[in-house]
Structures are given as C-alpha cells and as structure tokens.
C-alpha positions as CSV (number, residue, x, y, z in Angstrom):
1,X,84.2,-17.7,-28.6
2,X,82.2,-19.3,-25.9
3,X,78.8,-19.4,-26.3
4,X,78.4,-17.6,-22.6
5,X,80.4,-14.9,-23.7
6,X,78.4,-14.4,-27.1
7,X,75.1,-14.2,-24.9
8,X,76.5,-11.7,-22.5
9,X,77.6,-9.7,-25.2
10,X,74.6,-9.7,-27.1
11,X,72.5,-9.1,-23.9
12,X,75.2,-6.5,-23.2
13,X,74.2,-4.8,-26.7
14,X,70.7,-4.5,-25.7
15,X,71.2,-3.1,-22.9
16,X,73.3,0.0,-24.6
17,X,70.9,0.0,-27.6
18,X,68.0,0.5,-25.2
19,X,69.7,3.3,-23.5
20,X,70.8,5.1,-26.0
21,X,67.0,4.9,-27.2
22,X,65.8,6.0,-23.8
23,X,68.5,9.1,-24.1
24,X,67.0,10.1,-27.2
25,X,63.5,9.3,-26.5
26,X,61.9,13.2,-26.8
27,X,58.4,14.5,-25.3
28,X,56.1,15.6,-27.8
29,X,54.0,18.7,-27.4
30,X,50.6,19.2,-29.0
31,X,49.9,23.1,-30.5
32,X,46.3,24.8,-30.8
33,X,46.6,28.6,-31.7
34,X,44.4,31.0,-32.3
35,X,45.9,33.9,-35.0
36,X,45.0,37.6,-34.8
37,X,44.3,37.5,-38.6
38,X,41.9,34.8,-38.4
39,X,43.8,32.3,-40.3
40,X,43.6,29.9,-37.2
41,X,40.8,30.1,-34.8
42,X,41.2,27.6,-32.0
43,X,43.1,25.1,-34.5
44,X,45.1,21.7,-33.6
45,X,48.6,22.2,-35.8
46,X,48.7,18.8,-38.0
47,X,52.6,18.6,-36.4
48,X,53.7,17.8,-33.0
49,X,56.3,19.7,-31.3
50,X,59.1,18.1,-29.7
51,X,61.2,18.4,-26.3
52,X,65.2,18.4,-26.8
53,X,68.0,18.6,-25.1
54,X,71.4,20.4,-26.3
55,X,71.0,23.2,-29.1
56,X,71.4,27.3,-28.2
57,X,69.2,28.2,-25.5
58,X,66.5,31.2,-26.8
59,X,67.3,34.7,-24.7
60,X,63.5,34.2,-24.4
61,X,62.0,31.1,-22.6
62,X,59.2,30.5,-20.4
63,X,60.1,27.6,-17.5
64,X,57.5,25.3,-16.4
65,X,57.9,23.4,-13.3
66,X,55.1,21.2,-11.7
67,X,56.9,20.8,-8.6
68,X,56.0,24.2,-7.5
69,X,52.3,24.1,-7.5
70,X,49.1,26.7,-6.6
71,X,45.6,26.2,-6.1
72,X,43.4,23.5,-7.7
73,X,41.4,24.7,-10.8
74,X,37.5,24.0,-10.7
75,X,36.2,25.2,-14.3
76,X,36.1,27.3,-17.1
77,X,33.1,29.2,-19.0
78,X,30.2,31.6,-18.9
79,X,27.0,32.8,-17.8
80,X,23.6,30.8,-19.1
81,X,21.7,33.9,-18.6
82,X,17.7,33.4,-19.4
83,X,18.3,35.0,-23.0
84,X,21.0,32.7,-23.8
85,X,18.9,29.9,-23.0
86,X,15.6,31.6,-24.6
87,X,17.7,31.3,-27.3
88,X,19.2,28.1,-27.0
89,X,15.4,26.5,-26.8
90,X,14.4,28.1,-29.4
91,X,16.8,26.6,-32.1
92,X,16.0,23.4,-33.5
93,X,16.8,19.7,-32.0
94,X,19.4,19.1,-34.2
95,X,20.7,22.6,-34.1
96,X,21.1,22.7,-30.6
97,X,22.3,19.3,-30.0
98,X,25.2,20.2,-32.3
99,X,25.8,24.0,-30.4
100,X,25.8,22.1,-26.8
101,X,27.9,19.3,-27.7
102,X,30.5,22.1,-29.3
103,X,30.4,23.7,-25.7
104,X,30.6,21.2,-23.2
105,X,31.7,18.0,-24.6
106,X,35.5,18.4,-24.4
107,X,36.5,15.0,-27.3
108,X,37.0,16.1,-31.3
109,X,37.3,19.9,-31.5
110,X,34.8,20.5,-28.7
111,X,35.8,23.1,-26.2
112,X,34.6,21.4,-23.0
113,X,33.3,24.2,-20.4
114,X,33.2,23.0,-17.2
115,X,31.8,26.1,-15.0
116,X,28.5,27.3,-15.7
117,X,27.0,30.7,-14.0
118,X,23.2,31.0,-13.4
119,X,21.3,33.8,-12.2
120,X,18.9,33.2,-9.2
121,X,15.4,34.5,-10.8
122,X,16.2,37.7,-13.5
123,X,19.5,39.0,-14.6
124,X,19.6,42.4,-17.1
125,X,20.1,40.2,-19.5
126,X,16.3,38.5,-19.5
127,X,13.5,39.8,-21.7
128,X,11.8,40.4,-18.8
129,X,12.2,41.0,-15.1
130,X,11.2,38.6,-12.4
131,X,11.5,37.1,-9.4
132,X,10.3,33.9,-8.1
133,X,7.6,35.1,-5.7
134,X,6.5,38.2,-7.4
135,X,3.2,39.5,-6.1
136,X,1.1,42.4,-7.2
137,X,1.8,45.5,-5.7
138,X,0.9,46.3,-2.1
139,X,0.8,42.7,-1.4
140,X,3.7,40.3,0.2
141,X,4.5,36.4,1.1
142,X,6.3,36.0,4.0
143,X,5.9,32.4,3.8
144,X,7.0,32.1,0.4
145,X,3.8,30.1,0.0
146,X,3.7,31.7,-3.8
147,X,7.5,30.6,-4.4
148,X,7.8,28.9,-8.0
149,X,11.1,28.4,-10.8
150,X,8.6,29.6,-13.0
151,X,10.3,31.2,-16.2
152,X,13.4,29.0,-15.2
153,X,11.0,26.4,-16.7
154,X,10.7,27.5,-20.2
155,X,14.5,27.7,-21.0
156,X,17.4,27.3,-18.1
157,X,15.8,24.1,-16.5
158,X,15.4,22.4,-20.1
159,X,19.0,23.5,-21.2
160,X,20.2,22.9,-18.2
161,X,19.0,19.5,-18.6
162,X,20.4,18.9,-22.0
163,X,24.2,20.1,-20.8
164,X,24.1,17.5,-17.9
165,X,23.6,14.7,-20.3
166,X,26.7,15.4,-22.0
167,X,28.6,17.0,-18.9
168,X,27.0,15.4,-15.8
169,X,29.4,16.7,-13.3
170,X,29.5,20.3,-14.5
171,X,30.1,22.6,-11.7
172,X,26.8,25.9,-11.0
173,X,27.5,29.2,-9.6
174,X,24.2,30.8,-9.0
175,X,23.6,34.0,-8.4
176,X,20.7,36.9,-7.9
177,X,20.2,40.0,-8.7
178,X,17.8,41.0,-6.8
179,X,14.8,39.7,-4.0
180,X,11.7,40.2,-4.7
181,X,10.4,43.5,-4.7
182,X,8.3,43.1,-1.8
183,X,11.1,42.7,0.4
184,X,13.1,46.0,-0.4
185,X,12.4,49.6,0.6
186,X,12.0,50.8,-2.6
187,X,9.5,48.5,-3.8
188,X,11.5,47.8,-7.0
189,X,13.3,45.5,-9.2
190,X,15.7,48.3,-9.6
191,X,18.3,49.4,-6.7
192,X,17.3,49.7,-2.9
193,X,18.0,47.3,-0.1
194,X,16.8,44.5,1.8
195,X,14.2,45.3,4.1
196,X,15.4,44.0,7.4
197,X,12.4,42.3,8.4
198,X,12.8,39.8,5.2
199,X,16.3,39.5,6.1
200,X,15.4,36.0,7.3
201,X,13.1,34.9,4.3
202,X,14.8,35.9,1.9
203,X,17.6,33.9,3.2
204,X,14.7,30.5,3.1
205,X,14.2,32.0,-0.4
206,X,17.8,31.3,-1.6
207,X,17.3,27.8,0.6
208,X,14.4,27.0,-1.6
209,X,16.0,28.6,-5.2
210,X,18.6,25.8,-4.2
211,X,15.9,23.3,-3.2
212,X,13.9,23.6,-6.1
213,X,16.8,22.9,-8.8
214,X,18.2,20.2,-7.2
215,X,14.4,18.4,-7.2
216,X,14.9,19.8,-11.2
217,X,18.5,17.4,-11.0
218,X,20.5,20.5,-10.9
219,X,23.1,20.5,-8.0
220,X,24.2,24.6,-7.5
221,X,27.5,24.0,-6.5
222,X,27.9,27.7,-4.9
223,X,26.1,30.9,-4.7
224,X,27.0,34.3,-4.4
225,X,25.3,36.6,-2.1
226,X,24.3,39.5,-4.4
227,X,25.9,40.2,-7.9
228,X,27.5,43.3,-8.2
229,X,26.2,44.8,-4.6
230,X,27.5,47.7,-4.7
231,X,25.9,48.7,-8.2
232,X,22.3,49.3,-7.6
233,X,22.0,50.8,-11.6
234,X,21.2,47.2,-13.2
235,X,17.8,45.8,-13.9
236,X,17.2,43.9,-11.3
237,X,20.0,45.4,-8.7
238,X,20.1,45.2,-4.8
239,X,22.8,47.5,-2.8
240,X,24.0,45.4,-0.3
241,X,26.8,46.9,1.6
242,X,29.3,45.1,3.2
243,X,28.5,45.3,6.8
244,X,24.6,44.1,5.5
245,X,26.3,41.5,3.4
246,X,28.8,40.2,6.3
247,X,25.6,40.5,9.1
248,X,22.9,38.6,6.6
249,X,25.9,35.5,6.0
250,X,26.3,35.6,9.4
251,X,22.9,35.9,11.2
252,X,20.3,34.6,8.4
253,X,21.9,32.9,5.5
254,X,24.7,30.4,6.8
255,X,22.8,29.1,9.7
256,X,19.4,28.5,7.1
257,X,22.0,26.6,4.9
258,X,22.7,24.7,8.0
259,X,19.0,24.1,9.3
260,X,18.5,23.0,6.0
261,X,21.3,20.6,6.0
262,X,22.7,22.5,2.6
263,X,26.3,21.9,0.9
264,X,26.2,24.8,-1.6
265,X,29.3,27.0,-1.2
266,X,28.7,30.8,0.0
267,X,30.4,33.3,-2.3
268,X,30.5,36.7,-0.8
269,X,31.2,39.6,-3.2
270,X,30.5,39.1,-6.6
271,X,32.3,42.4,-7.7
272,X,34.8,44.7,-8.9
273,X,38.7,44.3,-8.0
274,X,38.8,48.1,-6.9
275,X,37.2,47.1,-3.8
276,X,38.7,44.0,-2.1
277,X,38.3,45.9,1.2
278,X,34.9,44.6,1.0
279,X,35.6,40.8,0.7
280,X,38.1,40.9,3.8
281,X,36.3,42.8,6.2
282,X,33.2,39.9,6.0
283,X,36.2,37.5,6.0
284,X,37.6,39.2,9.4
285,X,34.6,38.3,11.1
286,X,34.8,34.9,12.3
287,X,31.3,34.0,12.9
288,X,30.9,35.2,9.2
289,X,33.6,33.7,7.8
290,X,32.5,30.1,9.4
291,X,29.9,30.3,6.5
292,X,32.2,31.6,3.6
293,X,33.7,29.5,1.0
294,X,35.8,32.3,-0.9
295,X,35.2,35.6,-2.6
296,X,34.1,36.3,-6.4
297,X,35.2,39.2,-8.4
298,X,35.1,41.1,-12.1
299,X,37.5,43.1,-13.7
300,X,35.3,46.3,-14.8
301,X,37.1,48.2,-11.9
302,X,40.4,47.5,-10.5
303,X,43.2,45.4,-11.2
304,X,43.3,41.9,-11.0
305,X,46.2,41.7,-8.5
306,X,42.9,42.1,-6.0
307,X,42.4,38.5,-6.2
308,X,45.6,37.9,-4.8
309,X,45.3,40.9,-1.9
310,X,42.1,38.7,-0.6
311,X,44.3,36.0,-0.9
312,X,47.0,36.8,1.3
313,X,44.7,38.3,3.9
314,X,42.8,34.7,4.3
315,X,44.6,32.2,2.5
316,X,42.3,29.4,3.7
317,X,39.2,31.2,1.7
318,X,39.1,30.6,-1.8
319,X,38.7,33.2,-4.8
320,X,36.8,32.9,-8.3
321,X,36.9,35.2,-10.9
322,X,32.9,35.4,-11.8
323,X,31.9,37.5,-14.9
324,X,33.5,39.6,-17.7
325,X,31.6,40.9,-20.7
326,X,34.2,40.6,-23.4
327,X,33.2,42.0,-26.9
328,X,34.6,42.1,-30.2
329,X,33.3,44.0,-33.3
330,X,31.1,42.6,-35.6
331,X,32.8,40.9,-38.9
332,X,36.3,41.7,-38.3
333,X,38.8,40.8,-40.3
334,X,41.1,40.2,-37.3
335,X,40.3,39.0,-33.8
336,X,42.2,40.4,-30.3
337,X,42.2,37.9,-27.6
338,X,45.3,39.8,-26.0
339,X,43.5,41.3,-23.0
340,X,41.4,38.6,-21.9
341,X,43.8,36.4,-22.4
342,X,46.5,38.2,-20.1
343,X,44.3,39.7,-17.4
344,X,41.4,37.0,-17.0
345,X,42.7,33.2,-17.9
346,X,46.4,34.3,-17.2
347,X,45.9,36.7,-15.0
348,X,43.2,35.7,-12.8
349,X,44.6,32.0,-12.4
350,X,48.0,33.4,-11.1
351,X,46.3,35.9,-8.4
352,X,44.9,32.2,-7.2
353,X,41.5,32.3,-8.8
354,X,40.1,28.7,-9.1
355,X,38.0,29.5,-12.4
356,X,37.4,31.8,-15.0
357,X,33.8,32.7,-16.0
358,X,33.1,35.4,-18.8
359,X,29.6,36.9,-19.2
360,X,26.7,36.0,-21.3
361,X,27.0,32.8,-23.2
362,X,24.5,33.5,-26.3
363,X,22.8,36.8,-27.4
364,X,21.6,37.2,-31.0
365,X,23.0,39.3,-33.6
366,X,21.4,42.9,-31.8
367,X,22.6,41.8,-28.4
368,X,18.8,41.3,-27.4
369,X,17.3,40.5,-25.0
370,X,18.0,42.8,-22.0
371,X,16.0,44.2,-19.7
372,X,14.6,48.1,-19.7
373,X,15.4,50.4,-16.8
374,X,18.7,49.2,-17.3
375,X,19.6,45.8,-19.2
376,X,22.7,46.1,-20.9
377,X,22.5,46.9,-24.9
378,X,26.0,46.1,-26.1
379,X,26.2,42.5,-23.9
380,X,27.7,40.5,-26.9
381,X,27.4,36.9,-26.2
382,X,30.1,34.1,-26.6
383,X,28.1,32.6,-29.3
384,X,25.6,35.0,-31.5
385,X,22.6,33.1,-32.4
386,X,20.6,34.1,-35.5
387,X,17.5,31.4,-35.4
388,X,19.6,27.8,-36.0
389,X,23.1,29.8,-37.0
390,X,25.9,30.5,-35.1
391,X,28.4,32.6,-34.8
392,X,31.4,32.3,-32.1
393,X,33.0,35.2,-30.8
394,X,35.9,36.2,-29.2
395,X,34.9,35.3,-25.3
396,X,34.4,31.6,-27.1
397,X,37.9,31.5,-28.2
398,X,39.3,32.8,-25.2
399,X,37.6,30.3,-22.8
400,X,38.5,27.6,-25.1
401,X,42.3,27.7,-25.1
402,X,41.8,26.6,-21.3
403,X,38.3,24.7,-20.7
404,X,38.9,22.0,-23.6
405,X,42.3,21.3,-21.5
406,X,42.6,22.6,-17.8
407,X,39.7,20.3,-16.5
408,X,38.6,19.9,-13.5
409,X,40.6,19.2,-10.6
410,X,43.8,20.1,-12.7
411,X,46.5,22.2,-10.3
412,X,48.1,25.6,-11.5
413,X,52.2,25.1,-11.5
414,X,54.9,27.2,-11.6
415,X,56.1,29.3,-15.1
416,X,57.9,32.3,-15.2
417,X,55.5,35.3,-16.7
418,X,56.7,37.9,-19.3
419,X,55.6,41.4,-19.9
420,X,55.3,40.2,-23.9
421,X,54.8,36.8,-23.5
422,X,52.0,36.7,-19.9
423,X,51.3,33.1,-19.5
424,X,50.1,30.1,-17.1
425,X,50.7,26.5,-16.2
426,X,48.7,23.5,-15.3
427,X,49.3,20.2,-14.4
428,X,45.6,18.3,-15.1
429,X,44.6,15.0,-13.5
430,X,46.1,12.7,-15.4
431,X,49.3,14.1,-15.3
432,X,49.5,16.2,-18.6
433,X,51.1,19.5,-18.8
434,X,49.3,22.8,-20.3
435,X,51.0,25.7,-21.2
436,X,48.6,28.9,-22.0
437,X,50.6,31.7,-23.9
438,X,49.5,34.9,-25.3
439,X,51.8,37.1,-27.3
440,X,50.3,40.5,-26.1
441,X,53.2,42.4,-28.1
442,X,53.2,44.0,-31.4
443,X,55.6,42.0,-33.5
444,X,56.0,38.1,-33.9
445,X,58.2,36.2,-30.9
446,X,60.6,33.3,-31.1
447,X,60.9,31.9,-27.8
448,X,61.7,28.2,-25.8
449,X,59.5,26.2,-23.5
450,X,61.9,24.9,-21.2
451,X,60.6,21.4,-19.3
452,X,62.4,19.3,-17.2
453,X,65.8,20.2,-18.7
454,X,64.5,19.9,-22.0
455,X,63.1,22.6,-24.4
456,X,61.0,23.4,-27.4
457,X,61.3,26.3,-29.5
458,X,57.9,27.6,-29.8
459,X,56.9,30.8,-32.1
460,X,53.7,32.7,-32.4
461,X,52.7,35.7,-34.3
462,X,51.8,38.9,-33.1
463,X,49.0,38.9,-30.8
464,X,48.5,35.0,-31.1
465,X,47.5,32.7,-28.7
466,X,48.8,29.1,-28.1
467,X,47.9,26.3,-25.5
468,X,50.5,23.8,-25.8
469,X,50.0,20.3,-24.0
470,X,52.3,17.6,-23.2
C-alpha cells in the first residue's frame, strides 16, 4: 500500500478515535450535602457525579439553563452584631484565627461568607445600649462635636480588621437602630421618632458613622435607613414611617451623601415582606428614588414573593434580603434546614434578591448578650461560642451550601422549581455551574439534573440538602 495512503489512514484513525473520545467525554459534578440525621453536615461526597447522555429520563428532573439569566449575586452571610464580636475578641488568638478562617476564607472546607451586616452604634443584640454621640440627659450636640466609634473599638473594628485580611473585598451593609436619644421626642433608646429639627444631623451623623470606618479601613458598601422602622418595640428602635423615611432620603440624607462626595448605597426599608407598599411608595418619588439603590427586607411577616412585587414595580432598583433569625434546638439528634433553605437562599434569590443575610453570627450557649427593655432572649447565633469552643448551628449550615460557592459577581440562571424539590441556579464568574437543592418533603427523592442535554441522576434523603457544582 502506498505509504500516502497508510498516513491518511492512520491520520484518518485519529481523527475518529478523538471523536468518539470527545462524544463520550462526560461533565463531572461535585456533591456537598447536608443530612437531616446529622450523618453529613456540610460534607464533600469522596465520588464525583457524572453528566450522561441516553438512559430513561427520571419523571422528576430539575433543568438548568444559563442562557436564561437573573440578577447578579453580591454575597452571602450574617449579622457581626457587637455580641458576636464581644465574643469573637474574647476567644484566644489561635482560637479565633481558626473560627474566622472557617467563615470567610472559602479554600479547604471553609465556607466563605462574602456579605457581612453591621449595626450603626447598638443593635438588641449588644450588652449594652449606645449610640455614638450619647450625652447625659437634658443636654444635646448639634454639631456632633462629641461623635466617637467608641464601643465599635473594643470588638467590631478589631474583628472587622481580622476578616479583611483574609477576605479583603467583603462586601458591609450597615445599619442603625436608632439616633441618638437626643434627637427623638421621646428621649429614648427605645421607640419614638426623629425629631425634625435633627433631621439634617442625623443625616451628617450617618455621613460621619461612614467616615469614621472607612479612616478604620472599613469600606460600608450600603446602608439602610432604619432597621425594622416600623417596629418601635426593640432596644434601640426608631419608628420611621414611610413618608418620614421617603422625605429624610430625599431632603437630608441623599444630598449629605452627595456634599460629602459618598458612594455607599442607600437601602430603604429594612423590613417585613407584609409590607412592600412601603418600599414602592419612597421608590415612586423621583427625587427620592434618585438617591435609592434597592430595598431590604425579612421574612418574620409576609411572604417572600414581596421581593419580587418591589421588583416588578421598579425593576431598575435592586432588592436584598437583610436579616433572619433562624434557630434550631439545642443538641438535636437531627437538623431541619428545609425552611430556610426554601424560603430564604431559594426563595429569596428567585424573587431577585442579590444576597441572603441571616441574623446574628455568634451568641454563647444562653443566647447572651442582648439588650434590656427589649433585646431579644432566644437570638441563637450561627456559631455558639462557649469561651474558645464552638458550636455551628443550623443558620451556619444553611449559609454555607451557597457562600462557599455562589461568590461574588456570580449570576442566578434559569431551573425549573418543585413544590418537593424548591431549588436555585447560578452561574459564578469563572463559568461554573451551582445547583442548590433542598428536599423539603417527607420521604427520600430520586430525581435527574438535566444540563445541556445531558443529565445526572441525583438522590437525596428526606429533608437533605445538596449544592451540586459543575
């Protein structure tokens, strides 16, 4: 045979051999689940899953398609109250190296949380109540000539300080409770509203809360106005009704962000999804809305579909989802991620929310501290701190089946959602899929993860959670 011919064959050969290879070539799919008896919590499966074509399609299978895409995903995480950070300092070097790296380095089995919510002066869930221009009684500050971190500088600053080491672009909600208590008609930590001749410095109060980290090397990314304004019960609290809310944005806060040449987003809201009435009418207000980034909610009242209401009604306003207490019991022998899992990382992220932030990051083992008049006594942390132990509880496991792998910048994508399987889709920066499924039913589910004409038969026990990437 002619030597020619031989080569062309033989190149021929190759050419077949590699296609055939490429036919076969499969996608491989890593697993992490979390079971409800505890016998995986938040655990990489040694084996891969593979992608196939061919074989008997499942009745049951959730399709992912990232040409259809959503909104853009900022974070995931929780609230670094002043007792988790009391707490936090108060543990040992090595101890709390070893804690922070779990939490915000995202390599190894570290869960990577990428959104962080502070409170501006107090929250309820301080030892103590303050402000940062508290003066004795009788007495006021106009100037804010008595303005000072203060406590901030015991615990949040230094904590903060140690997270941005090992996550330097983490993104800061801040947000306050209340003003100082000269500047509201009551005269108290507790409830009443903003005087309206401090309208305007309170507004160069916020200016300088925002000032005074960044000179600290913390950047707030975005405030909200008030937390929970229409909820005057807390200590601290502040009822801020809308109309005040949408009027100080408009007339005192937005244009002292602009004198002052600041970038930090405006977040009105900051509450319940039984009320998004409140959101949009600030957001029908142009010369409000000018100033507005987006609106923040929580799911103690409502439904979460709110999220999406607000969205539809200004779709060139963002939404965040801002705090959640979620609480197990102490020493279970099981763990019930089902309804976070479907109604705050599922269900907030497909009514267009950009992040997910559950409440307090770290209380101790009797929920302490919290404030009197009205701290909250059953505030169970993510973490439960006991001097240099922890413990990680359920709102840890929940964040971590998306933080460690929806970073930053990823982009929600389309999947079809079931009642017993509730799920969401990313597609993350450099190109990898996620898959976030909860099986909120009451027996175990077989079920196929169908991807670009390929699947992979999946399974997961009854109320199990698994974040498959790819």
């Amino acid at each position: 045979m002619n030597k020619h011919v031989i080569s062309f064959l033989s190149a021929a050969a190759l050419m077949c051999t590699a296609t055939i290879a490429s036919a076969q070539k499969t996608t491989a799919a890593s697993v992490w689940l979390t079971k409800a008896d505890r016998s995986a919590l938040f655990a990489r499966q040694k084996e891969t899953q593979e992608f196939k074509t061919g074989g008997k399609p499942n009745e049951i299978t959730i399709t992912v398609n990232d040409k259809q895409t959503y909104q853009p995903i900022d974070g995931f995480g929780f609230a670094l109250t002043g007792g988790s950070a009391m707490h936090i300092i108060r543990m040992n070097a090595d101890s709390r190296a070893a804690l922070l790296k779990n939490l915000f380095a995202f390599n190894d089995n570290n869960i990577g949380v990428s959104y962080l919510r502070l409170s501006i002066g107090a929250s309820d869930l301080n030892e103590k109540v303050f402000s940062y221009d508290d003066m004795p009684a009788g007495q006021t500050d106009p100037t804010l000539k008595h303005f000072d971190l203060g406590p901030d500088k015991q615990d949040v600053i230094p904590v903060m300080k140690q997270i941005l080491a090992i996550n330097p672009s983490i993104k800061i909600l801040g947000s306050p409770w209340s003003p100082p208590a000269w500047m509201k008609t009551n005269n108290d930590t507790r409830g009443g509203r903003l005087k309206p001749e401090y309208w305007g410095t309170y507004a160069k109060y916020l200016v300088k809360y925002i000032q005074g980290m960044k000179a600290q090397g913390i950047n707030i990314d975005a405030i909200t106005v008030q937390n929970e304004p229409l909820h005057p019960g807390n200590n601290p609290s502040l009822l801020l009704v809308a109309p005040d809310e949408g009027a100080f944005i408009k007339n005192n806060l937005g244009p002292a962000f602009k004198a002052a040449g600041i970038k930090t987003k405006i977040i009105l809201y900051d509450h319940n999804c039984d009320r998004p009435d409140y959101p949009i009418s600030i957001l029908n207000d142009k010369a409000a809305a000018k100033y507005i980034n987006g609106s923040g909610f929580h799911l103690y009242g409502g439904d979460i579909s709110a999220l999406s209401t607000v969205h539809y009604a200004h779709p060139e306003k963002n939404v965040y989802f801002t705090e959640q207490m979620v609480v197990e019991p102490e020493n279970e022998s099981t763990i019930d991620m089902r309804w976070p899992l479907k109604h705050l990382i599922i269900g907030a992220t497909r009514n267009w929310s950009r992040n997910v932030l559950e409440w307090n990051l770290a209380a101790d083992q009797d929920y302490k501290p919290y404030t009197d008049r009205g701290g909250c006594p059953s505030c169970q942390g993510a973490v439960t701190i006991n001097k240099n132990e922890v413990k990680k509880n359920v709102a840890y496991y929940t964040i971590a089946h998306a933080s460690k792998f929806v970073r930053p910048g990823s982009v929600r994508i389309a999947s079809n959602n079931l009642d017993k399987l509730p799920n969401v889709a990313f597609k993350t920066p450099d190109g990898k899929k996620v898959l976030i499924v909860a099986n909120t039913s009451d027996a175990a589910q077989d079920f196929d993860i169908s991807y670009a004409g390929k699947t992979l038969a999946a399974h997961l026990d009854k109320g199990s959670v698994g974040t498959y990437t790819w």
